[in-house]
N, C-alpha and C positions, 0 to 999 in steps of 0.2 A: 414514754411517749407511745402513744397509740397510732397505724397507719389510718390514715384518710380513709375512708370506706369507697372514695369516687376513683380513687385514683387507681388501686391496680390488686384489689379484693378479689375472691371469687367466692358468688355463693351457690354455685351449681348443686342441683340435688337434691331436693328439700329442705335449702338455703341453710346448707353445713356449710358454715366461712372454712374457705380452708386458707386464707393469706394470699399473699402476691401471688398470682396467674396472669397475667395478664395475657396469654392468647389460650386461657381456659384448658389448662392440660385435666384438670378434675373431670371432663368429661371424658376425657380415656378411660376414668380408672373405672374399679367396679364400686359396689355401694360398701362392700369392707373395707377398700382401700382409702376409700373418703372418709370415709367412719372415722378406722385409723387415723387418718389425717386430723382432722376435727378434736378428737381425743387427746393426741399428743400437743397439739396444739394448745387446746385450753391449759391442760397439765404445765405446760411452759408460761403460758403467761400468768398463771394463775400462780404459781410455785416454782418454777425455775429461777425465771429473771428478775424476782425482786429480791432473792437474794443472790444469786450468780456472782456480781462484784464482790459480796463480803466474802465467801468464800473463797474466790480467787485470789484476791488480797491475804487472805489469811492462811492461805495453802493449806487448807484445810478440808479433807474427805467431807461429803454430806450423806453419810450413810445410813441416815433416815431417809431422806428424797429417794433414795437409790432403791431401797427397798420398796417403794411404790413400783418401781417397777413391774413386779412382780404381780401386784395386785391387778394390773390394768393390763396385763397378759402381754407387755412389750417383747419381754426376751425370748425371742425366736429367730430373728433374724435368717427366713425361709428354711431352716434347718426340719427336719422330717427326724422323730426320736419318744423316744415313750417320754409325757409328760410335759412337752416344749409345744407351747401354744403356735397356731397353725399360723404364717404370718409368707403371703407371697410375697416374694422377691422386693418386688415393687412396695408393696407396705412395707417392709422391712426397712427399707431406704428412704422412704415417708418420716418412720421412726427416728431412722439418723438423722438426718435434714432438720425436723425440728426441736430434737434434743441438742442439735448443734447453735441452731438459731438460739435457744436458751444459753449453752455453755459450751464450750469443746469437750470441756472436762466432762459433762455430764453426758456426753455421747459416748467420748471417748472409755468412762466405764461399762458401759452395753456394746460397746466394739471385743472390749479386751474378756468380757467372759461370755458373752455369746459369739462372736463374732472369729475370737481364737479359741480360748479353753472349751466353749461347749463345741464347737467346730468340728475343734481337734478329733474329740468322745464322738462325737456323732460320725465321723467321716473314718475314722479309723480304728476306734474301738471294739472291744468283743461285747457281744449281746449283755453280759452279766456286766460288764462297765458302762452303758450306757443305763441298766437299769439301777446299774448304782449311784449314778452322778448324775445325769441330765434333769430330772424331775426336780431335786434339791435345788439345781443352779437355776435349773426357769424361773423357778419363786423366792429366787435369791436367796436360799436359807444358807447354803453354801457359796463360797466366791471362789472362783476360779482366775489361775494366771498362765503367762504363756513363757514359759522361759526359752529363749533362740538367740537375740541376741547378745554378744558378749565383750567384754573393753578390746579384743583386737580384732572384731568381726562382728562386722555391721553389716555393708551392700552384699560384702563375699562369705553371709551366713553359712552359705555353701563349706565354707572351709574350717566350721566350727571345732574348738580344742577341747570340749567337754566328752570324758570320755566314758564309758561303759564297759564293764567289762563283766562276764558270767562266773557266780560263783556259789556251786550248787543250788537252791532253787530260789536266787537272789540274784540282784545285779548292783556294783558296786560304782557310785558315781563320782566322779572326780571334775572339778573344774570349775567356772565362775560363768555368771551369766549380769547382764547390763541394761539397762532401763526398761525394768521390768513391770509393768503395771500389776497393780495390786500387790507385788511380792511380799509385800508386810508383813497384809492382811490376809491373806489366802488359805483356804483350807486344803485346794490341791492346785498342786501348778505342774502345767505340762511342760517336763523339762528334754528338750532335744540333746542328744550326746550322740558320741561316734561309735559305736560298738566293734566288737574284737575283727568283725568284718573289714572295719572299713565306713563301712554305711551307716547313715544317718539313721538314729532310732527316737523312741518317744516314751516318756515315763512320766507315770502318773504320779507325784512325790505329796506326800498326804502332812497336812502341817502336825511339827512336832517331832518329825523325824531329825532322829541325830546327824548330825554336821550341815543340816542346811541353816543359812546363818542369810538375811538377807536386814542391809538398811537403807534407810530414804536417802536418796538422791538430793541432798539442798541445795538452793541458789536458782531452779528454774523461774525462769521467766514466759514460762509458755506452759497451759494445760497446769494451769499450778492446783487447782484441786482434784488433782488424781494425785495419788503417791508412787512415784516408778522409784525402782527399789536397784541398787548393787548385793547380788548370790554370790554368795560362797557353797560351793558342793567340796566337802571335802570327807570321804571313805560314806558318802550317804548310799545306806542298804534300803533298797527298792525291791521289794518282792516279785515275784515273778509273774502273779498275774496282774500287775500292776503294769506291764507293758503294752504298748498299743499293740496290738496284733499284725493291722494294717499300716502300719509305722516300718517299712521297709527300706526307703531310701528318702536322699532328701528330693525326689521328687512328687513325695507323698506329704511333707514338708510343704512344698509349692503350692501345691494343692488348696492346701487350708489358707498360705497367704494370696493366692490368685483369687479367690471367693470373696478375702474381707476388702480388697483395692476396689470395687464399685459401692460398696460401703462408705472409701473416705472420700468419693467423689461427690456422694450424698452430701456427707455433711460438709464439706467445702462449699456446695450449696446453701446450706445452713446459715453459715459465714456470712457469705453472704449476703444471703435475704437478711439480716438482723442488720447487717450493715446500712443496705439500702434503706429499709423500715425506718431506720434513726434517721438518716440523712433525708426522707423527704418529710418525716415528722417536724423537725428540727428546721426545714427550712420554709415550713407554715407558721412556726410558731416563734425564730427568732427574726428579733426587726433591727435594720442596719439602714442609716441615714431616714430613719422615718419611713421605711416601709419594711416587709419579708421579704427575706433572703430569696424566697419562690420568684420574686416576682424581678429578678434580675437573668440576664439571659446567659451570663454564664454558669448561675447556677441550676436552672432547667439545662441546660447542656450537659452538666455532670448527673443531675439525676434520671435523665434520659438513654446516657451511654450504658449506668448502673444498671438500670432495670434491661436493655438490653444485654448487659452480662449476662443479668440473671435469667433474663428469659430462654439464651440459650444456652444456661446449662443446667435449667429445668426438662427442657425439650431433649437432650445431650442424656440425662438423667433417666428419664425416664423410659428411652430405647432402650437405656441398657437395662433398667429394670427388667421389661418386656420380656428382651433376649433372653435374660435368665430366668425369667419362670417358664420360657419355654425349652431351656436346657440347651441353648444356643450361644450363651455368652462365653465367647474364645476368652484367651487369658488374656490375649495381644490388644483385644475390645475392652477389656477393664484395665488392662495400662493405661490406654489413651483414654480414658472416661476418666482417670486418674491423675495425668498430668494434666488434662486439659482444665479441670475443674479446679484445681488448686491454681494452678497459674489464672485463670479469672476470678479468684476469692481475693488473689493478693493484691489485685490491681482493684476489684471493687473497695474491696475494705482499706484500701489507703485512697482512695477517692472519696470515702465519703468521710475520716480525718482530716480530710483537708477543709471540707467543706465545713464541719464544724469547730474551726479555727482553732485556738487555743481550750478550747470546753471539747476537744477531741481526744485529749488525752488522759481525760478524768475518767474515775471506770464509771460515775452514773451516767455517762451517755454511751455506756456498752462496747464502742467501738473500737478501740485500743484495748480491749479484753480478747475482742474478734481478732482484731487483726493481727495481734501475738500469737493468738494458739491458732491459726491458720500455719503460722511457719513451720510448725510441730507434723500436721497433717502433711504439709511440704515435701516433708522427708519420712516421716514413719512407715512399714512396711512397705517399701520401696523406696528411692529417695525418685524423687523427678528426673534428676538426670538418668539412674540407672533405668526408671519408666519408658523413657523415649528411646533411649537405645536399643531397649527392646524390642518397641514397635519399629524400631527401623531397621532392625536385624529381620524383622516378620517382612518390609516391606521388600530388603535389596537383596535376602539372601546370605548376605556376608555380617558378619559379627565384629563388632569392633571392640568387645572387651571377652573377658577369660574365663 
């Protein structure tokens, strides 16, 4: 289903559609970030969404698709590194947004190796490690993972059991790590442990090293064409320039995840708009007692409220882009760009299931595709609740968790 072109299109710019706007945000951008937009756009409708279902359904990686990435110079996500195509903030989160509107999964891959693995390299790497890895993973020839979280440490990643220990010019890794995207498949994945300090460190563990044992995760029902993987690290030797440099404590850990949280707030955006897009296609084109569903007032009611979700957390969106290419965006600003975006994706995207009655829960009307891997976004790198307490530690001063 195609959106109406009257109803809430934007062709700003030498009339590059860029989708729903409806109070014209494309005129903030500049003409690369429209570009962008226009670009990633087409790619989704063109090659995401008419297979998206089958692969989700079939939990099944599209690592052909993926590798386009590459071509069209997506993987950067505003990251500065030899090789990583130049992509502000704001285009960055263009890129999530409509990779998301295609698929979760399909964002959710340009999250997990640009967004953490190349992150990581970029933000805390030594010069010889970023000119060894980043140029590879922009052009996807390599895939990157992020290992941190693990089966008894999730929100309090902080308290992680993977350990590290120095042993002459090697470090020896022990311990397990939990739904790991890409872990499969990956040629290096950045695994966090606790070193003989005490403090959180970072390794770079190159596939084919002995004792890392990782398998697929079955049975999800959310982001099902990504593969997040259960590690095993058991006596795995990591050489020693294989360590992050800048990999000091877990608040250099925070770091890389305080950067990707305006990222899931894009594509909860995504979510969204895809959600919307069906729900006013859908109520042009199906007809109940002799006319469309449009032309009933509780159904302009619902799709009136939707597009006001979305409109403000396009606008929500897109400040925070701003902030961060100007090197402004606090951590406590991408929390709440973070809760607030997922909590208006779940509420659009079960608003507009409802409206397409029982043909809402089939994946060719996308929506119950949406609004499963929304719940994933919900909780991954940060969970919502621990999001908001954060911002409300930032607001009262007092901390209410540990």
């Amino acid at each position: 289903m195609s959106t109406p072109q009257h109803a809430s299109t934007s062709t700003t710019s030498d009339a590059v559609p860029t989708g729903v706007d409806y109070y014209d945000i494309a005129a903030d951008l500049t003409d690369a970030e429209r570009e962008t937009w226009a670009t990633v756009r087409a790619f989704v409708d063109e090659k995401v969404i008419p297979v998206a279902g089958g692969y989700w359904e079939r939990a099944e990686m599209p690592m052909d698709l993926l590798k386009e990435y590459g071509q069209l110079n997506l993987v950067g996500d505003g990251l500065e590194g030899p090789g990583v195509p130049r992509l502000s903030h704001t285009a960055a989160g263009l890129v999530t947004m409509e990779l998301s509107r295609g698929d979760g999964s399909f964002a959710t891959m340009l999250g997990v190796q640009a967004g953490l693995a190349m992150r990581s390299i970029a933000f805390l790497g030594s010069d010889e490690q970023k000119e060894r890895w980043l140029p590879p993973m922009a052009r996807l020839e390599v895939l990157g993972a992020f290992g941190l979280t693990e089966p008894d440490h999730g929100s309090d990643a902080v308290a992680l059991g993977t350990t590290a220990r120095e042993d002459g010019d090697e470090y020896v890794l022990d311990g397990a790590k939990r739904w790991i995207g890409f872990g499969t498949v990956c040629d290096v994945c950045v695994v966090w442990a606790r070193g003989e300090d005490g403090q959180v460190q970072g390794f770079l563990v190159e596939r084919g090293t002995p004792g890392f044992e990782a398998s697929v995760i079955e049975g999800k029902a959310s982001l099902r064409a990504i593969h997040n993987a259960d590690i095993t690290l058991t006596g795995v030797r990591v050489p020693a320039e294989n360590k992050l440099p800048g990999a000091r404590s877990f608040r250099d850990t925070g770091r890389v995840l305080s950067a990707t949280r305006a990222g899931i707030a894009w594509g909860a955006l995504g979510h969204a708009t895809a959600a919307y897009e069906t729900a006013l296609a859908y109520s042009l084109q199906r007809k109940q007692f002799g006319q469309p569903l449009a032309s009933f007032q509780l159904v302009q009611d619902k799709l009136v409220q939707m597009l006001a979700e979305v409109t403000a957390m396009q606008l929500f969106c897109l400040r925070v882009g701003k902030l961060a290419d100007a090197g402004t965006l606090t951590d406590t600003q991408a929390s709440l760009a973070k809760v607030n975006a997922t909590r208006k994706a779940r509420t659009v995207t079960a608003m507009a299931r409802d409206l397409l009655g029982g043909n809402g829960i089939l994946l060719e009307h996308r929506v119950a595709r949406h609004m499963a891997d929304v719940e994933a976004l919900h909780t991954y790198e940060g969970t919502e609740s621990i999001q908001t307490l954060i911002v409300g530690r930032h607001l009262t001063g007092v901390s209410s968790f540990t």
